[in-house]
C-alpha positions as YAML, in Angstrom:
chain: A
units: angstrom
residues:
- id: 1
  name: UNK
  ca: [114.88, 94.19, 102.29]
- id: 2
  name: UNK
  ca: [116.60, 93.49, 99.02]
- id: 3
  name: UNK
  ca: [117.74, 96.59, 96.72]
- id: 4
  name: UNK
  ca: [119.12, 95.76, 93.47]
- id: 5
  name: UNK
  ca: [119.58, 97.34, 90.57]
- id: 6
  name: UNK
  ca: [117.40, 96.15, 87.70]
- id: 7
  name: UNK
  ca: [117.49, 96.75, 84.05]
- id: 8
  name: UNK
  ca: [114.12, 97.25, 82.45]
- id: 9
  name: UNK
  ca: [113.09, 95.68, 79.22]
- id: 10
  name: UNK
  ca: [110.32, 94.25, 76.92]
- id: 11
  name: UNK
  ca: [109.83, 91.72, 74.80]
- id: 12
  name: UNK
  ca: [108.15, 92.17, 71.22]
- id: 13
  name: UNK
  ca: [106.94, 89.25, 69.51]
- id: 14
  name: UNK
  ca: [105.29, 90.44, 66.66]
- id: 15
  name: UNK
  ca: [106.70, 89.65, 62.92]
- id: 16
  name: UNK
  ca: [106.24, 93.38, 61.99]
- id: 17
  name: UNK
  ca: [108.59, 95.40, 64.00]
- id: 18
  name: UNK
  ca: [107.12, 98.75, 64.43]
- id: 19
  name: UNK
  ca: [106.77, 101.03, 66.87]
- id: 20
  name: UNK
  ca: [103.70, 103.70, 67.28]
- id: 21
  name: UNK
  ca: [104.10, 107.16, 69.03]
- id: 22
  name: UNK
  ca: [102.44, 106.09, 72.57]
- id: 23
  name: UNK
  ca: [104.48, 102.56, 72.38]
- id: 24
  name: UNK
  ca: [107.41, 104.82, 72.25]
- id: 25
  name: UNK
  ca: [106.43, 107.02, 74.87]
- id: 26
  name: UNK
  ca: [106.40, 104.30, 77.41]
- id: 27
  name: UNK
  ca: [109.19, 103.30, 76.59]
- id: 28
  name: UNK
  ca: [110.82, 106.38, 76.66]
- id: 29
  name: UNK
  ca: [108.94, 107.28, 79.83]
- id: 30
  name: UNK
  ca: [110.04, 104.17, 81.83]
- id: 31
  name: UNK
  ca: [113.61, 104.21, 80.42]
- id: 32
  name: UNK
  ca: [113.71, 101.39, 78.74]
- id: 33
  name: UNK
  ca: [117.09, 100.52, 76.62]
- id: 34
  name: UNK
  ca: [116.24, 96.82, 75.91]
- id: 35
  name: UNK
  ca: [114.02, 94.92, 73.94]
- id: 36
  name: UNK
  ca: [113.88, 91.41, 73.68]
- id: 37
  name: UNK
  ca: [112.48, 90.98, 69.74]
- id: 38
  name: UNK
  ca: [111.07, 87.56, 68.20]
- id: 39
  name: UNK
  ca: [113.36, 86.98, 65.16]
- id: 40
  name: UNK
  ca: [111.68, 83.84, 64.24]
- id: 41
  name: UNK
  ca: [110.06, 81.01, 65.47]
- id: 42
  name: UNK
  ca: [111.18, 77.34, 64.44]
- id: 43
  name: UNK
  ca: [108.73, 74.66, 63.43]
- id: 44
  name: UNK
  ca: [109.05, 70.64, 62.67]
- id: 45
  name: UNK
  ca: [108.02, 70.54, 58.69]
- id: 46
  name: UNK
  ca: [106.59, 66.58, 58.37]
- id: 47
  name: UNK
  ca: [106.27, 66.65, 54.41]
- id: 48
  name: UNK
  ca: [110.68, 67.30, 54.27]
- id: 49
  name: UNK
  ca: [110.80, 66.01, 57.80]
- id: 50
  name: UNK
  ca: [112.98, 69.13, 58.70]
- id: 51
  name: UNK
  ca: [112.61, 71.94, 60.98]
- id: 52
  name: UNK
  ca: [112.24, 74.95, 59.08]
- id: 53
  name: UNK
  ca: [111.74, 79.19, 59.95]
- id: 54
  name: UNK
  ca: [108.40, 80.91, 60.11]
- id: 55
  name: UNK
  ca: [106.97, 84.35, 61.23]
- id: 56
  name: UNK
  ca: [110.50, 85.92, 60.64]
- id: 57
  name: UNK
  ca: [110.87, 89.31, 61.48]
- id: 58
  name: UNK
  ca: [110.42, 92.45, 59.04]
- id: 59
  name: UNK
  ca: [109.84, 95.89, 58.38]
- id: 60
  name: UNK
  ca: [111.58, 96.98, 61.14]
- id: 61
  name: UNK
  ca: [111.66, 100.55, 62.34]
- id: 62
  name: UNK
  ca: [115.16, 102.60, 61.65]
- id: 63
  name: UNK
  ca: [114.88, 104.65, 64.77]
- id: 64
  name: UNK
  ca: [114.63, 101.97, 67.19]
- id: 65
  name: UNK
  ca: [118.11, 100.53, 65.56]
- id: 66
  name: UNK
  ca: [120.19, 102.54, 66.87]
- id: 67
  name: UNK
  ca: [118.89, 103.70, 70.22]
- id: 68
  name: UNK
  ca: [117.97, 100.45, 71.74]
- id: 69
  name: UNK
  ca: [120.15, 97.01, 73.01]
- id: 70
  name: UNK
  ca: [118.14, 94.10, 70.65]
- id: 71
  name: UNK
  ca: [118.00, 90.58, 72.21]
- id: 72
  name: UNK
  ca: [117.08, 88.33, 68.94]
- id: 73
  name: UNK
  ca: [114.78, 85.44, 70.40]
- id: 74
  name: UNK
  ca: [114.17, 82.25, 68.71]
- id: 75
  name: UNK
  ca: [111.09, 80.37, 69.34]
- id: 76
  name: UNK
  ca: [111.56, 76.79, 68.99]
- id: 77
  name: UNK
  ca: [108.41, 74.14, 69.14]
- id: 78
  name: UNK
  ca: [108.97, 71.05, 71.30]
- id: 79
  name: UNK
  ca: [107.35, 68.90, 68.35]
- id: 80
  name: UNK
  ca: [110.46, 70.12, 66.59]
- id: 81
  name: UNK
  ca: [112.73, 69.22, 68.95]
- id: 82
  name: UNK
  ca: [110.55, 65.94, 69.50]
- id: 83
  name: UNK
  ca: [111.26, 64.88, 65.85]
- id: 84
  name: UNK
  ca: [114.73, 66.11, 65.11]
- id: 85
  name: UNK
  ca: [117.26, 63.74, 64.80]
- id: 86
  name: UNK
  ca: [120.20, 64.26, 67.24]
- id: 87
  name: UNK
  ca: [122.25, 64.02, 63.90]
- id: 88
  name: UNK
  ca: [120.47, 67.09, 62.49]
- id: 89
  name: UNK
  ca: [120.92, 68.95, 65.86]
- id: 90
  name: UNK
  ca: [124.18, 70.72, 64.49]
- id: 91
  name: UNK
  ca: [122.62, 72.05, 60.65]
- id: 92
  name: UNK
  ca: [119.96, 73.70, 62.67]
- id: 93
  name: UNK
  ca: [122.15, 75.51, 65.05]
- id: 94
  name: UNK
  ca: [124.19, 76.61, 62.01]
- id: 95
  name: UNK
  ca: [121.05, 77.01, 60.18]
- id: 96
  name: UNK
  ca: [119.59, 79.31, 63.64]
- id: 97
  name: UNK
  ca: [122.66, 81.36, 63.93]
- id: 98
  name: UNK
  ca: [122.85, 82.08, 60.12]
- id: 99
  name: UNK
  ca: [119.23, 83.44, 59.76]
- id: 100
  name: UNK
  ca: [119.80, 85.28, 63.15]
- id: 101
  name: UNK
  ca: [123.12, 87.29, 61.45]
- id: 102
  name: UNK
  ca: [121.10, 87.81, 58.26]
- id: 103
  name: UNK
  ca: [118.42, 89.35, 59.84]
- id: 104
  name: UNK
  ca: [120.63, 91.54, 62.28]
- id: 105
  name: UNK
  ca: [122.46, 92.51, 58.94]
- id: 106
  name: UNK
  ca: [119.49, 93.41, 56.77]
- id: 107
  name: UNK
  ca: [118.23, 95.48, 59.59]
- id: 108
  name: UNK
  ca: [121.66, 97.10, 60.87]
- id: 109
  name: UNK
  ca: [120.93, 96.10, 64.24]
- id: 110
  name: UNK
  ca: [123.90, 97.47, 65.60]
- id: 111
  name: UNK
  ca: [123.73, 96.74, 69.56]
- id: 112
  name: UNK
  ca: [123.11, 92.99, 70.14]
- id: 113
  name: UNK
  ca: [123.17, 92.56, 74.11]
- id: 114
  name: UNK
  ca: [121.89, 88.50, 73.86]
- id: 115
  name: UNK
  ca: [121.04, 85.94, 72.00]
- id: 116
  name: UNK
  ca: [117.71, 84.15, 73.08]
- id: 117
  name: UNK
  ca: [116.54, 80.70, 72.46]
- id: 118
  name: UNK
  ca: [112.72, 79.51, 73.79]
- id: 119
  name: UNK
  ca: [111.48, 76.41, 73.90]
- id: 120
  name: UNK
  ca: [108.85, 74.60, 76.41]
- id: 121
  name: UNK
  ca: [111.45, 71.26, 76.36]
- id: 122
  name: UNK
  ca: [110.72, 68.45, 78.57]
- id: 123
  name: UNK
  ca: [112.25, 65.41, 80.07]
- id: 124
  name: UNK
  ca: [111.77, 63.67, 77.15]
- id: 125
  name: UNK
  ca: [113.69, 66.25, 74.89]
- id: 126
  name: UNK
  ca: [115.94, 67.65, 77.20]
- id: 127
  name: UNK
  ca: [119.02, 65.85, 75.60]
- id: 128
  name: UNK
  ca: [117.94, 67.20, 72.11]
- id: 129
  name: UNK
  ca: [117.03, 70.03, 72.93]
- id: 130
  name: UNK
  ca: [120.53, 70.45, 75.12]
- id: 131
  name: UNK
  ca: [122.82, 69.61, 72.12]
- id: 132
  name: UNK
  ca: [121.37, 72.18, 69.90]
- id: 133
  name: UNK
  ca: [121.67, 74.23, 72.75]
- id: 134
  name: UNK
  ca: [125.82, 73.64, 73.07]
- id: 135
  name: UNK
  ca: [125.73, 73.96, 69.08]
- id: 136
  name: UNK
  ca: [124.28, 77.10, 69.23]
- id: 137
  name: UNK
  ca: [126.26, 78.58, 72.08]
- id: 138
  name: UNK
  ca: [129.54, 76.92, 70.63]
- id: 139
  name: UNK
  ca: [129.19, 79.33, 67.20]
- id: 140
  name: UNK
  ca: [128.80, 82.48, 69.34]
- id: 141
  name: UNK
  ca: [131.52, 81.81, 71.29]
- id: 142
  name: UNK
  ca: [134.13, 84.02, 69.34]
- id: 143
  name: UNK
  ca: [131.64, 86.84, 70.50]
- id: 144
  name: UNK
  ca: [131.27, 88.82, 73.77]
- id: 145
  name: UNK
  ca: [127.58, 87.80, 73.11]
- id: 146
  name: UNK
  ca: [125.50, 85.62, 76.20]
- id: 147
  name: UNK
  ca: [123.23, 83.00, 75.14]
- id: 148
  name: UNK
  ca: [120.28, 82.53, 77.35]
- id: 149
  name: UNK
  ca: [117.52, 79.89, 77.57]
- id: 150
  name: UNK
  ca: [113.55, 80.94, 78.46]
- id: 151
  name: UNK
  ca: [113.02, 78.78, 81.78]
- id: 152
  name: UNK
  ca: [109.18, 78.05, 82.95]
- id: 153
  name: UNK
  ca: [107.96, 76.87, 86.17]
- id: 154
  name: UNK
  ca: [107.43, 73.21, 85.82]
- id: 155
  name: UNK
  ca: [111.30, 73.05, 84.50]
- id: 156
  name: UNK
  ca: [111.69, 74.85, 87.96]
- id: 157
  name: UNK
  ca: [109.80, 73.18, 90.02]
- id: 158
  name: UNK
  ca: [111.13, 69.47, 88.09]
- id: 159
  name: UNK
  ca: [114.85, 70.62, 88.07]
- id: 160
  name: UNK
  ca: [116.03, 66.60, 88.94]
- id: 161
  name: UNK
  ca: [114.17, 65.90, 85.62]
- id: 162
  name: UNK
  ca: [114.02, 68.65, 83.27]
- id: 163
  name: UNK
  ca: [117.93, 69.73, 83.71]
- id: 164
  name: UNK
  ca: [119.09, 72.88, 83.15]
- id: 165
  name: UNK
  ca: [120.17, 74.38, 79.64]
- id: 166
  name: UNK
  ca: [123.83, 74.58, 78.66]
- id: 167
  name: UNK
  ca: [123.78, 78.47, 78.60]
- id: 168
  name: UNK
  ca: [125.14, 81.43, 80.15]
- id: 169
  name: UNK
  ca: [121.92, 82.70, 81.61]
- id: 170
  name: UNK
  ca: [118.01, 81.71, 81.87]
- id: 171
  name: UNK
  ca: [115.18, 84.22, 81.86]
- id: 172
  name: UNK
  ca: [112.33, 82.61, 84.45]
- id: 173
  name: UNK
  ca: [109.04, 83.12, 82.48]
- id: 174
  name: UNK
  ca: [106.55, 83.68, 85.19]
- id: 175
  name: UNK
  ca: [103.42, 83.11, 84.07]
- id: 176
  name: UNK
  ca: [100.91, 80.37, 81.98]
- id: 177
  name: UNK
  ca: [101.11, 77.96, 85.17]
- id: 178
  name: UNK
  ca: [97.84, 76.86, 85.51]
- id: 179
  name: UNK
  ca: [95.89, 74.28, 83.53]
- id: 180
  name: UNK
  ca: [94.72, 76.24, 80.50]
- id: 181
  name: UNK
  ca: [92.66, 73.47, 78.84]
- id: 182
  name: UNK
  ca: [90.66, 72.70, 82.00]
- id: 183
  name: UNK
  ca: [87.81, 74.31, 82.37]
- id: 184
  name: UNK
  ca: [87.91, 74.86, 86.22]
- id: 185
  name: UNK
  ca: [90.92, 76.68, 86.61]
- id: 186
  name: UNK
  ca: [90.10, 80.78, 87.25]
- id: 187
  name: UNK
  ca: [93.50, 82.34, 85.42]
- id: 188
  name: UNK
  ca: [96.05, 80.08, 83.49]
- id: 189
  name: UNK
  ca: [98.18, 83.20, 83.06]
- id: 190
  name: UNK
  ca: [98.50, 84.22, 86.90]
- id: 191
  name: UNK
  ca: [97.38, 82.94, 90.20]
- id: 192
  name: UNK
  ca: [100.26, 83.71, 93.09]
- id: 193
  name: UNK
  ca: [98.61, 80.67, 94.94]
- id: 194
  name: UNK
  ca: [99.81, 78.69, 91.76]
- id: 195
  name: UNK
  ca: [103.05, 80.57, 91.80]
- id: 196
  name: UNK
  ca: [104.37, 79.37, 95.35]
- id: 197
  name: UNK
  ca: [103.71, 75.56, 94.07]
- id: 198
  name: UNK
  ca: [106.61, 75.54, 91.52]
- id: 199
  name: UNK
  ca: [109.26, 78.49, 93.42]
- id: 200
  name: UNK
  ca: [110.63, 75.32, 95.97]
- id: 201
  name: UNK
  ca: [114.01, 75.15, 94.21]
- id: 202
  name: UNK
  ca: [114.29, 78.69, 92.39]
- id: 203
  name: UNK
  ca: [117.01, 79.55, 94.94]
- id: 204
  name: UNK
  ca: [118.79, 76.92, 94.22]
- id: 205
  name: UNK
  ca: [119.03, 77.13, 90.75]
- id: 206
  name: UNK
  ca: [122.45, 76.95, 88.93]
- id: 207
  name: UNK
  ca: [122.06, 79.33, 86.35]
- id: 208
  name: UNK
  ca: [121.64, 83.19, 86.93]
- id: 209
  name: UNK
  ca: [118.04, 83.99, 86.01]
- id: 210
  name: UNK
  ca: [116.33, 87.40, 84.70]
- id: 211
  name: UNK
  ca: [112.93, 87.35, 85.24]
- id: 212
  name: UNK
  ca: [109.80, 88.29, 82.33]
- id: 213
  name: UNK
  ca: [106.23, 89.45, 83.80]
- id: 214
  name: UNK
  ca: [103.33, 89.26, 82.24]
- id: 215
  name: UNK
  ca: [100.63, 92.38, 81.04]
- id: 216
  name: UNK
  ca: [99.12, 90.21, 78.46]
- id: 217
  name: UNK
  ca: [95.27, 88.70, 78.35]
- id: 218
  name: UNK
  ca: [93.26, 86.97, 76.02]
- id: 219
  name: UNK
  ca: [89.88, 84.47, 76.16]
- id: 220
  name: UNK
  ca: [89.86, 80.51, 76.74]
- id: 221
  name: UNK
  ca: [87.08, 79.42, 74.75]
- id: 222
  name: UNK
  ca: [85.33, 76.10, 75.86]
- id: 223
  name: UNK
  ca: [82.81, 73.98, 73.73]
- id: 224
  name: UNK
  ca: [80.76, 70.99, 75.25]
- id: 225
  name: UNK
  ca: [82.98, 71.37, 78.09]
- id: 226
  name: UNK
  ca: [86.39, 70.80, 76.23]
- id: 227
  name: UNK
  ca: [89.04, 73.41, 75.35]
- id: 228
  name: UNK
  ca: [88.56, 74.78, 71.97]
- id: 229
  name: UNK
  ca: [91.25, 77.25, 71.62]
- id: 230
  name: UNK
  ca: [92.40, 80.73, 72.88]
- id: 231
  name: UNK
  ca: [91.38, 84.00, 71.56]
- id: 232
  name: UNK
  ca: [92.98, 87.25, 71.86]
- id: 233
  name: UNK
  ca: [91.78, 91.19, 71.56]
- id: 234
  name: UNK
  ca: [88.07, 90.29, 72.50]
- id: 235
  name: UNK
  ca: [87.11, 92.84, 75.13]
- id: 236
  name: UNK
  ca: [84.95, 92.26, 77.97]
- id: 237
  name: UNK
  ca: [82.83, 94.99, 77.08]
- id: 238
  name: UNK
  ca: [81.80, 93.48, 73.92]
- id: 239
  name: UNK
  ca: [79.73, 91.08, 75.53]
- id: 240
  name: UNK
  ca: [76.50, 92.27, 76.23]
- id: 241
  name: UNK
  ca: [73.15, 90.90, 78.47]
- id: 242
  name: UNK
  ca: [71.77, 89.91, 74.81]
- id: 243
  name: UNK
  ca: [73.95, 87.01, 74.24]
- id: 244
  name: UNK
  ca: [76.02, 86.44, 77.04]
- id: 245
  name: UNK
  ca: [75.39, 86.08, 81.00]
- id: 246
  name: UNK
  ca: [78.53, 86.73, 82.75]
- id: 247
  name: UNK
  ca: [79.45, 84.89, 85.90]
- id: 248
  name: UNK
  ca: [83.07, 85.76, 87.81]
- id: 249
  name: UNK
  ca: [85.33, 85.46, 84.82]
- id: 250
  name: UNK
  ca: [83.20, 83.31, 82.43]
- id: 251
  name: UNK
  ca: [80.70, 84.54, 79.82]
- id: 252
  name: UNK
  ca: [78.22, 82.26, 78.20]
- id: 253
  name: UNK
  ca: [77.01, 82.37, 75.27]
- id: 254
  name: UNK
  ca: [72.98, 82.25, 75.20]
- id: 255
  name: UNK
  ca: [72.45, 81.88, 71.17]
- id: 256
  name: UNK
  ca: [74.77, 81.65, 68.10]
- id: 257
  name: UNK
  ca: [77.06, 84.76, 68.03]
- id: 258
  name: UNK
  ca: [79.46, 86.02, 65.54]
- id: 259
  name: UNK
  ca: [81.56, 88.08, 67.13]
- id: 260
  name: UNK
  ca: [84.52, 89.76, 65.18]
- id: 261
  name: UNK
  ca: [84.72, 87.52, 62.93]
- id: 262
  name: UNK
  ca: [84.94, 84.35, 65.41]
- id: 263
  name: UNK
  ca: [81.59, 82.34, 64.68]
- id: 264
  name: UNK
  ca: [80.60, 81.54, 68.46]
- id: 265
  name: UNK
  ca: [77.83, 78.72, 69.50]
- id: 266
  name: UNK
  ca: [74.73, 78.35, 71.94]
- id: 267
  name: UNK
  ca: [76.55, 77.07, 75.34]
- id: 268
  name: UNK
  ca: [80.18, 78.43, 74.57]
- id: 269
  name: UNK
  ca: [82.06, 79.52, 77.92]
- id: 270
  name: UNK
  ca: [84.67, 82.13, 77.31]
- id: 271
  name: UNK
  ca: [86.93, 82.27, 80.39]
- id: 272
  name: UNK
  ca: [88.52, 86.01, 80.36]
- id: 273
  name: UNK
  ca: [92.08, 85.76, 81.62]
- id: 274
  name: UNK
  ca: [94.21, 88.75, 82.79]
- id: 275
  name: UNK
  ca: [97.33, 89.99, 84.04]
- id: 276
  name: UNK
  ca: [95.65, 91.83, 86.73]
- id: 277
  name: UNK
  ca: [98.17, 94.75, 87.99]
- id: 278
  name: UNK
  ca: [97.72, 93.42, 91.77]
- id: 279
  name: UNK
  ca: [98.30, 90.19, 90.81]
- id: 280
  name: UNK
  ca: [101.85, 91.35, 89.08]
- id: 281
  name: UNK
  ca: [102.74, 92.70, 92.06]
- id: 282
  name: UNK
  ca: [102.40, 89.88, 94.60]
- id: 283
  name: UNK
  ca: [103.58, 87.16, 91.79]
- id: 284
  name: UNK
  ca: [106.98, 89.80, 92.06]
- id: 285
  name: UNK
  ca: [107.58, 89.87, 95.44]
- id: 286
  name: UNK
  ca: [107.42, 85.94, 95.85]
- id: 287
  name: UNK
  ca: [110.00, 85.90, 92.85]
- id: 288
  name: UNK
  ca: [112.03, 88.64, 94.98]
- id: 289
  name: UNK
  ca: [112.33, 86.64, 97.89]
- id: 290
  name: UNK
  ca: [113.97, 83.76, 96.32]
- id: 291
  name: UNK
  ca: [115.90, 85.20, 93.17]
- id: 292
  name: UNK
  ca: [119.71, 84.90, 93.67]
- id: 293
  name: UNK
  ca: [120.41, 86.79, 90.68]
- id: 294
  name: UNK
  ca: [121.83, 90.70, 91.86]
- id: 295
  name: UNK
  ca: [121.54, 92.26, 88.79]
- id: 296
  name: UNK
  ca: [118.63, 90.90, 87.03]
- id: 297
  name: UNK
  ca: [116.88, 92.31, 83.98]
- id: 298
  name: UNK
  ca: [113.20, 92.31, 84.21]
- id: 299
  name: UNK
  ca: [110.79, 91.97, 81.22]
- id: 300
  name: UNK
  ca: [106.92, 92.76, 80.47]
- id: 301
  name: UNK
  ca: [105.55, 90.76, 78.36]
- id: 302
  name: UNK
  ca: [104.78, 92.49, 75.89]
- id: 303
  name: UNK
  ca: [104.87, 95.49, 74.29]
- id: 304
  name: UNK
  ca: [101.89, 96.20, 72.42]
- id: 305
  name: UNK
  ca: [99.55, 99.81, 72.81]
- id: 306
  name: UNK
  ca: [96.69, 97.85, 73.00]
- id: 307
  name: UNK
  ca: [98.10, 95.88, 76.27]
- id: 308
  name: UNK
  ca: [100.22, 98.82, 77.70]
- id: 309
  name: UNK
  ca: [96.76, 101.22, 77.58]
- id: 310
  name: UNK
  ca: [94.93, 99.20, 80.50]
- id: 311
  name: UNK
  ca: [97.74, 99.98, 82.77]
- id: 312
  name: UNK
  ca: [99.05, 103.67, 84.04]
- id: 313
  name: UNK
  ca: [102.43, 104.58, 83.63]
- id: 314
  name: UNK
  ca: [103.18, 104.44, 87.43]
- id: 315
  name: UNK
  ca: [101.47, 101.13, 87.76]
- id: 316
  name: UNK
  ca: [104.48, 100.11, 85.09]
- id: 317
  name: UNK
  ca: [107.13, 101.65, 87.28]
- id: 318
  name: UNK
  ca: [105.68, 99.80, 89.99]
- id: 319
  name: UNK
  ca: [105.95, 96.49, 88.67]
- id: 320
  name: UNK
  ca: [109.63, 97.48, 87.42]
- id: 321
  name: UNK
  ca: [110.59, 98.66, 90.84]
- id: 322
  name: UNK
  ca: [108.51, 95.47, 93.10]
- id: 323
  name: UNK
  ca: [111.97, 93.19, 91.43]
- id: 324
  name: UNK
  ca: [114.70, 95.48, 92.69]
...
């Protein structure tokens, strides 16, 4: 039986960083130190063919400055990456690690523990996506700062083919392995029978890994039997006998329903997906069993009232305390 310490965090992806009193309680409560906090994402721009910043980070709240560890995370598309030209791979590091230090700057973020980079890459983009990657870690260098990559199952489970990211550390994001767009699979976000499929080489992997968990949930809507898109803060109890009949996960819509503010048709299936708390737990302990790493920090994805309310404060220590 494995015992190792942990260190607890969260990650906090919204542009508008602000904490409430009972999103600080839990994280006083639990002890957590270290936030992982979306700085900005990075998108492909076709009209100046150039990857440009969006959703960057503001309003941020004083107190939080100086008593937690901040872990800036970039969010990069793989259509950027995709359409970049290896030429242009160095400007955006240099343009990534600039807008990172102005943003730590404005903010006085005074205890930077990591820098962050995300990206769903592929086999295709791997070599871009790779040279930005030694760009970006090459201009931290002079610091005592890690840069870590996010790493998701299939990049796992297709090492030979994916690679694995010139950085000091990965995080292993583990969950969104199912098939989200197809309309027969029961929970996109978690399934431990999914799990097991991609964890074959996950203790052989070269890079020390932290691990993220999710606590997140939202609705896969399908129209004419096709995926139509995702939608999130819908609760279950919202759907009533008089326009929906519920079956397992899946409501269906009986007539045309406009339902805050999303204009909903005759026939639409919602599909409601959660991080079920059970769930967390077994998804952890097949993680456990295979993670080399002996000091890994674990992350819940992500810290948000609305999320954090349909779980109890031990249930949170518990999922904490099933990695150590």
């Amino acid at each position: 039986m494995k015992d190792r310490p942990i260190e607890r965090s969260f990650y906090y992806w919204k542009s508008i960083f602000k904490l409430n009193d009972f999103e600080q309680q839990r994280l006083d409560s639990l002890n957590v130190k270290t936030i992982y906090i979306k700085f900005f994402d990075v998108d492909w721009d076709d009209a100046n063919s150039s990857a440009v910043p969006v959703a960057k980070l503001q309003n941020t709240d004083y107190k939080l400055r100086k008593s937690i560890k901040m872990i800036p995370t970039v969010f990069i598309t793989n259509e950027c990456i995709k359409k970049i030209d290896p030429s242009q791979t160095e400007k955006l590091a240099n343009d990534i690690h600039s807008l990172i230090q102005q943003i730590i700057a404005t903010n006085e973020f005074n205890a930077i523990a990591e820098i962050q980079i995300d990206c769903d890459w592929t086999a295709l983009t791997k070599e871009k996506y790779f040279l930005l990657l030694k760009s970006i870690k090459k201009l931290w260098a002079n610091t005592a700062i890690p840069v870590s990559a996010t790493i998701r199952l299939h990049q796992i489970k297709f090492l030979s083919k994916t690679g694995v990211p010139p950085v000091d550390k990965g995080l292993l994001m583990c969950y969104n392995m199912g098939n989200l767009k197809n309309p027969a699979t029961k929970n996109s976000i978690l399934e431990t029978e999914e799990l097991k499929k991609y964890l074959g080489n996950l203790s052989d992997y070269p890079l020390p890994l932290d691990v993220a968990l999710p606590l997140f949930n939202w609705k896969v809507l399908f129209r004419n039997n096709s995926y139509n898109g995702l939608i999130e803060n819908l609760p279950d109890d919202i759907f009533t006998n008089a326009f929906t009949v519920k079956k397992e996960n899946r409501f269906e819509l009986l007539k045309d329903t406009l339902l805050q503010g999303y204009d909903l048709k005759k026939g639409d299936i919602l599909r409601s997906e959660q991080s079920d708390y059970s769930e967390i737990l077994s998804a952890a302990g097949e993680i456990n069993k295979r993670l080399k790493n002996t000091q890994p920090r674990v992350s819940l994805y992500h810290l948000d009232s609305v999320i954090l309310n349909k779980y109890t404060l031990h249930e949170l220590e518990t999922i904490y305390n099933s990695m150590r």
